[in-house]
C-alpha positions in Angstrom: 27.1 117.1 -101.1 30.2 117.5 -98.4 29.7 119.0 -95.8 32.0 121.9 -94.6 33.9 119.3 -91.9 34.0 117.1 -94.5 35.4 119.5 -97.6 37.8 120.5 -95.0 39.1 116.9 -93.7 40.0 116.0 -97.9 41.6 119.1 -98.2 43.8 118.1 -95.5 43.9 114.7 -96.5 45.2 116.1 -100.0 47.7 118.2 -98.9 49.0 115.8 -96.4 51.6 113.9 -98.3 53.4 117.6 -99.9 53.6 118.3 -95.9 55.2 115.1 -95.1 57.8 115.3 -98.2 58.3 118.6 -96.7 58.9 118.0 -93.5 61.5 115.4 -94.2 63.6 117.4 -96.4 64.4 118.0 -99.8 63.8 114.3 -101.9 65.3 113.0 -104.8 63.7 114.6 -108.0 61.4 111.9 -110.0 64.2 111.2 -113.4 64.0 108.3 -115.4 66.7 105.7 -115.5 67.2 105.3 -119.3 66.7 101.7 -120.3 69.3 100.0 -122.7 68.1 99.2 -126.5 67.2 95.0 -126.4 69.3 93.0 -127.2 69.0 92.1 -130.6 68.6 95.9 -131.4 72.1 96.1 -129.0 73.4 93.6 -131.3 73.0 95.0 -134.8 74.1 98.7 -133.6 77.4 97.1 -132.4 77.9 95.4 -135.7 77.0 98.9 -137.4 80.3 100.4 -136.1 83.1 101.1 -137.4 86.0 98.7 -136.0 89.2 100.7 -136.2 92.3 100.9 -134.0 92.5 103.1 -130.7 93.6 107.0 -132.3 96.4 108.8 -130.3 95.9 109.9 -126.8 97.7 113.8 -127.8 95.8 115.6 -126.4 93.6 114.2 -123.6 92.3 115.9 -120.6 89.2 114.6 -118.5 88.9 119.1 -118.8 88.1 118.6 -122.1 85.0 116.9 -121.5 83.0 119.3 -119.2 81.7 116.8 -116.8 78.9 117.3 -114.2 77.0 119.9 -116.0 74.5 122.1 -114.2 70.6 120.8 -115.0 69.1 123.4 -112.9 70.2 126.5 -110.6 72.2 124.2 -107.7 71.8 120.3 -109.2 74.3 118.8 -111.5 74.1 116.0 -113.5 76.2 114.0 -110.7 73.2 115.1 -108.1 70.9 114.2 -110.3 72.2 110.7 -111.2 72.4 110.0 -107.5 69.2 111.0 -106.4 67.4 109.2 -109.8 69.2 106.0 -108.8 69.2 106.1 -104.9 66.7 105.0 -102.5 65.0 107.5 -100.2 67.4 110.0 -100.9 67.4 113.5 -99.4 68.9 116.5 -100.5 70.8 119.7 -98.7 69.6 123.0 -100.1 72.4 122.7 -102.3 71.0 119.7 -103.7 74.4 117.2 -102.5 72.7 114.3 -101.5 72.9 113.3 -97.3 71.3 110.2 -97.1 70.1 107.2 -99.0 71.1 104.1 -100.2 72.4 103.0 -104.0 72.9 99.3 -105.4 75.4 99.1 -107.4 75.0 97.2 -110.7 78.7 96.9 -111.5 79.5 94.3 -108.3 75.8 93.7 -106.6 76.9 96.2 -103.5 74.4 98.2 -101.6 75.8 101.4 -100.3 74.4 103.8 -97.9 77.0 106.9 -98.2 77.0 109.3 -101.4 80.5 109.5 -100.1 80.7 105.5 -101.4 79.4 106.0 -105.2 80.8 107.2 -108.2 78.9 108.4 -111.3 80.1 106.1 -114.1 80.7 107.2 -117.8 79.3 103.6 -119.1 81.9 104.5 -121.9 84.8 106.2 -120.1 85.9 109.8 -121.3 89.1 108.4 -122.5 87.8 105.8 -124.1 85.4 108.0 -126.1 88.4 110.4 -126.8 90.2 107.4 -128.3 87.5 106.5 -130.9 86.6 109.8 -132.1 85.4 112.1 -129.4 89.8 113.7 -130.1 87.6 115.4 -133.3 84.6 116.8 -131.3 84.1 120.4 -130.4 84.2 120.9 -126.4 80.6 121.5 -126.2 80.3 118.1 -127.7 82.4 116.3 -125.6 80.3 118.3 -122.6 77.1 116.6 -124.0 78.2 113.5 -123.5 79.8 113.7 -120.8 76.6 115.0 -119.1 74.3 112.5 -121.3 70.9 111.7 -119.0 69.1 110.3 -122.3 71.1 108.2 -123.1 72.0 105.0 -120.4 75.7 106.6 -120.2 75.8 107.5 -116.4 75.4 105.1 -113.9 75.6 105.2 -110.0 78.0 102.6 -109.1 80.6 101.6 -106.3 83.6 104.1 -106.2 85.6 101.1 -105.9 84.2 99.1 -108.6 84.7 102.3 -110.6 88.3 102.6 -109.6 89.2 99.2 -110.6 87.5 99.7 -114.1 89.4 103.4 -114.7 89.1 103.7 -118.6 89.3 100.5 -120.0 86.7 99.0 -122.2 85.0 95.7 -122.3 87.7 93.5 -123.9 89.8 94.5 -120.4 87.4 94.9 -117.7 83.7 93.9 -117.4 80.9 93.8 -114.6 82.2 91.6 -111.5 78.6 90.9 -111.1 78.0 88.5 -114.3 74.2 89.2 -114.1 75.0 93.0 -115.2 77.0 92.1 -117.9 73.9 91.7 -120.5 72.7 95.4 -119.0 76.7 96.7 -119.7 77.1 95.6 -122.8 73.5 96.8 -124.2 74.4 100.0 -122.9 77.7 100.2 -124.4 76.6 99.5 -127.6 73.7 102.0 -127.4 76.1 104.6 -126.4 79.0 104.2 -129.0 76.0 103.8 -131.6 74.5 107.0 -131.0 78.0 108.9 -130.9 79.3 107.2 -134.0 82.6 106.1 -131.8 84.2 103.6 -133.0 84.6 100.3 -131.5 88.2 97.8 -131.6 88.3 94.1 -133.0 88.7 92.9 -129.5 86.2 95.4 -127.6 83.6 94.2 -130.4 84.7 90.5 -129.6 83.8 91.4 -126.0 80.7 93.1 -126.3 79.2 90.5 -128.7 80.0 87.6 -126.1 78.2 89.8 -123.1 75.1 90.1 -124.9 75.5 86.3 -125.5 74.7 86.4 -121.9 71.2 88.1 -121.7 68.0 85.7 -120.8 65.7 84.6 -123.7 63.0 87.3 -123.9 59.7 86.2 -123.4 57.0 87.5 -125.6 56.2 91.4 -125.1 58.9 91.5 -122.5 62.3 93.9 -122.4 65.3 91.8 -121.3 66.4 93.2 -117.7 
């Protein structure tokens, strides 16, 4: 049996490590990075959709997709990608994130400034709106646009963002060429699940990414 000095040195033993996270601030909330579907399950969702041509642009506004949704009291879905997919990252009490660092899977970077990352729609909002997201109901358009299921946000260089804007994979893809497998799965996955349509040549594009991804060895996810 513990003795009194005893009992008491494991309670403060146990408590020890809620009064250090404490102490150094608020830290980054424990959210999964969705993983991409493998690749031959990538593959045969992108040759499930629908190829069609790009539908009109009348109409668009990033307002009509109601990005960076509120998932609790004070953290939006941008807060929350950023601390999920930082380092060491500590909050303000109005959950912005002060410190950390992020790679970025676009172009291999390693940031240390929130100030330097952008939260990337894997398929860009206009984009989306050009393959049939024009037809969906605003609250629809806010799902997605604030998807954390789904591997559709992604914390990435604001500068590989920038360069990327909305154009899909048959015009822009991944500097890094080791990403490309990861971009392309999560494409798929994303346009799959929304029933967007892809084009001949974004298909095209998509289907020679994932000709990039490793063999996968028995039991093992390709990464």
């Amino acid at each position: 049996m513990l003795t009194r000095q005893r009992r008491h040195t494991v309670a403060i033993l146990t408590a020890l490590p809620a009064l250090l996270a404490a102490l150094a601030g608020p830290a980054a909330a424990a959210v999964k990075l969705p993983e991409p579907s493998v690749p031959p399950i990538a593959r045969a969702e992108l040759n499930l959709l629908t190829v069609a041509e790009p539908r009109s642009m009348d109409g668009y506004s990033r307002d009509r997709f109601p990005y960076w949704g509120l998932r609790t009291p004070t953290c939006d879905a941008r807060e929350t990608v950023l601390a999920r997919d930082g380092q060491n990252v500590q909050r303000d009490d109005t959950c912005r994130a002060v410190s950390g660092s992020w790679y970025s899977p676009y172009d291999g970077r390693t940031l240390s400034s929130a100030a330097e990352v952008d939260v990337s729609h894997i398929v860009p909002l206009a984009n989306a709106w050009r393959s049939g997201a024009d037809a969906w109901t605003d609250v629809e358009r806010k799902n997605f646009a604030n998807d954390l299921e789904r591997p559709q946000l992604l914390a990435v260089s604001a500068t590989s963002n920038k360069s990327r804007g909305d154009q899909g994979p048959e015009a822009w893809r991944p500097p890094l060429a080791a990403s490309r497998c990861m971009y392309a799965r999560a494409w798929a996955d994303v346009k799959y699940h929304y029933r967007l349509t892809v084009t001949a040549e974004e298909k095209a594009a998509l289907a020679e990414m994932l000709d990039t991804c490793r063999p996968q060895p028995a039991g093992e996810d390709d990464k």
